[in-house]
C-alpha positions in Angstrom: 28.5 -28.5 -7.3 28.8 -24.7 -8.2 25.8 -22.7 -9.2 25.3 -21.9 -13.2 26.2 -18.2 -13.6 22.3 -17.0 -14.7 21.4 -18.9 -11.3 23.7 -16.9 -9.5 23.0 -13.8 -10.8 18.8 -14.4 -9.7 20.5 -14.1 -6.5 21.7 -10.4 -6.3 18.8 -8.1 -5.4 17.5 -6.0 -8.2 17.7 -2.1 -8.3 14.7 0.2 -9.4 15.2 3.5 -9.9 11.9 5.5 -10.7 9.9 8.7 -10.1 6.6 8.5 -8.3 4.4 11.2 -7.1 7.6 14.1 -8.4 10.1 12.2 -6.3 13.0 10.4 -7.8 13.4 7.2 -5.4 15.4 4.0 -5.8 14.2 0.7 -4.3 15.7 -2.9 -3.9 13.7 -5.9 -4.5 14.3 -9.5 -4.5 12.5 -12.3 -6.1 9.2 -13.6 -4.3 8.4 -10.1 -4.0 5.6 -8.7 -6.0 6.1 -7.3 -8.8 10.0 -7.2 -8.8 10.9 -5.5 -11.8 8.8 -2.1 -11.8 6.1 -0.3 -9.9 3.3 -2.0 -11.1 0.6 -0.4 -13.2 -2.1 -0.6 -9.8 0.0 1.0 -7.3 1.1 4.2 -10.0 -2.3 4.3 -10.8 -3.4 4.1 -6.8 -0.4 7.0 -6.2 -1.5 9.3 -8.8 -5.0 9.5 -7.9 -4.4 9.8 -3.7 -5.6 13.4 -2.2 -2.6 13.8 0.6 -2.2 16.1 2.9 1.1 17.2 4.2 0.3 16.2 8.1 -1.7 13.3 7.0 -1.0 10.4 9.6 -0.9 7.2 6.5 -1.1 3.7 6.6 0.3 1.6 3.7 -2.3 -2.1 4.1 0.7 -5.2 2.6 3.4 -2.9 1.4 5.7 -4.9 -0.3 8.9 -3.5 -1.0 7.4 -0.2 -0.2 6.5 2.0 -3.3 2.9 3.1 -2.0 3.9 3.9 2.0 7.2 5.2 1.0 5.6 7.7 -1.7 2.8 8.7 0.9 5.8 9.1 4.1 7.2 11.9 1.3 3.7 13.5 0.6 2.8 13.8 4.1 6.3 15.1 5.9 4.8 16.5 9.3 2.7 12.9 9.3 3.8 9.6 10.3 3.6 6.3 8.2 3.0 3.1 9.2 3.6 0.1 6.3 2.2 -3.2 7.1 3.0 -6.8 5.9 2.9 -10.4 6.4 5.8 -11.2 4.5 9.2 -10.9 6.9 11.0 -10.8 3.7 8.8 -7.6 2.5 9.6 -6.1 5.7 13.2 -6.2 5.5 13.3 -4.4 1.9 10.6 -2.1 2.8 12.9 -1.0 5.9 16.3 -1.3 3.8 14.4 1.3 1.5 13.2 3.6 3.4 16.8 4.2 4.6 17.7 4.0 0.4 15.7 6.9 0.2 16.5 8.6 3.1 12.7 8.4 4.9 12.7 8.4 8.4 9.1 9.7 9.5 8.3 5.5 8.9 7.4 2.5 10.7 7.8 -0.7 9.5 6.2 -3.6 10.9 5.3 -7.1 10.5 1.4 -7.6 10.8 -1.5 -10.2 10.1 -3.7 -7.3 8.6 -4.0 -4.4 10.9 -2.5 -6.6 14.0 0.5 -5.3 15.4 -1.3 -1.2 15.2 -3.4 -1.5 18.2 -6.2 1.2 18.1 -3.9 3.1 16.1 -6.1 6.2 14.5 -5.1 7.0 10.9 -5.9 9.6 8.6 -5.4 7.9 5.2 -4.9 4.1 4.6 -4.1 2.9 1.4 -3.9 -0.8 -0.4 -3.3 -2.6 -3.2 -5.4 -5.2 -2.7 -5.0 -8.9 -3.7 -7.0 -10.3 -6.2 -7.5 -13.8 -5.2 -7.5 -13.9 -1.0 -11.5 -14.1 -0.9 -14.3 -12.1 0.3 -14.1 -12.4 3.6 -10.5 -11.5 3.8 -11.6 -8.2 2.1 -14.3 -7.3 4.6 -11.6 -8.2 8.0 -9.8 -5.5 6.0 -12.6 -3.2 5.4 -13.9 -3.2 8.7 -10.3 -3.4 10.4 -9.6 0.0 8.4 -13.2 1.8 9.4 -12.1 1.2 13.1 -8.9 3.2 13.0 -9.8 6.1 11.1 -11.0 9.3 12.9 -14.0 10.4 10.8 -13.1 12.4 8.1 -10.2 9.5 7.5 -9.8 8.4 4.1 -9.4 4.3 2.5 -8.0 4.2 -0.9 -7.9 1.1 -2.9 -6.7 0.3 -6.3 -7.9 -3.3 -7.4 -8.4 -5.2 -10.6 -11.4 -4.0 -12.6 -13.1 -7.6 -11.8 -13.7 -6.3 -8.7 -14.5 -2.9 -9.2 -18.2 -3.7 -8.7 -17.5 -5.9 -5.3 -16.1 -3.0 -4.0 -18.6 -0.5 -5.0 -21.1 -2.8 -2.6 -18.7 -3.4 0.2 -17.4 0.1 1.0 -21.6 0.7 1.0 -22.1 -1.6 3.5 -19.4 -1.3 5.1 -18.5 2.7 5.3 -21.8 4.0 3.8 -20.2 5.6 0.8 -18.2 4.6 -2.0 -16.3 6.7 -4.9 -15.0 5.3 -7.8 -11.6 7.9 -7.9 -10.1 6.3 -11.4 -10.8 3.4 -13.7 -7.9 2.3 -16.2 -7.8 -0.1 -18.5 -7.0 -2.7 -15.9 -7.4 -1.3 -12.2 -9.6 0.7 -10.6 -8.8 3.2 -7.9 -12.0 3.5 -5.2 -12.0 5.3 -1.7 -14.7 6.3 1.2 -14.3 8.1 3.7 -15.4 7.4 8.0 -18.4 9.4 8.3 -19.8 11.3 11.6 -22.0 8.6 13.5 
């Protein structure tokens, strides 16, 4: 039975074409990816408020299709980038993409959280965290990031505002210091930073 035309058309991958961070880049997504269509109002909100240096060594915590690690592999050229997901199908767009936009100082792997980076040390780490994956999900994360920065390294987080408040209290406990970089009208950008023992 052939396939109704709109049906087929779902098929074809979509094209975005969009500046972030002064950089015109182009990215394909599919369907089943988040957020598809556009760079969602979180991650520009996450990019714009970031403090990158240019030999920053950056990991990008469930990239997706790429926007956030792919933005921070341009702000930080002498650096390397590592993007992280648990979706295959993320992985393969995120590494088609990179290519897209001609990024090579990337590595793109697929990871249960920080698994497959070893003791990997990283200057920045970024994340758009997931709203509904629970607590305890949050502080494997949380913990998992504290023990591959060198201190000085930086975790940046943009999250709904629900959670702003969570957040606030974990990073306490968890890093000893909290800053609240950017509330929007829907998401919050936080970060703290690994402190000297």
């Amino acid at each position: 039975m052939p396939l109704p035309d709109a049906l087929r058309h779902l098929r074809h991958d979509l094209r975005l074409e969009t500046e972030l961070c002064g950089h015109p880049m182009r990215f394909d997504t599919t369907w089943g990816l988040f957020s598809p269509k556009a760079i969602d109002e979180g991650s520009r909100l996450l990019l714009d408020h970031m403090d990158v240096s240019a030999s920053d060594n950056c990991l990008d915590l469930g990239c997706g299709y790429g926007p956030l690690g792919l933005c921070l592999a341009k702000q930080a050229p002498q650096g390397r980038t590592v993007l992280l997901d648990k979706d295959f199908v993320a992985v393969d767009y995120t590494r088609r993409n990179a290519s897209l936009n001609g990024i090579d100082n990337v590595e793109v792997l697929l990871s249960n959280g920080f698994s497959a980076v070893g003791d990997e040390r990283f200057d920045l780490i970024a994340s758009n965290l997931p709203a509904k994956v629970g607590n305890e999900l949050f502080y494997l994360y949380f913990y998992d990031a504290l023990d591959r920065m060198p201190v000085g390294g930086r975790f940046y987080v943009v999250v709904i505002n629900g959670l702003r408040q969570f957040i606030a209290r974990a990073f306490g406990e968890v890093f000893g210091n909290h800053k609240k970089i950017k509330q929007g009208r829907t998401y919050t950008v936080a970060m703290a930073e690994r402190l000297a023992p």
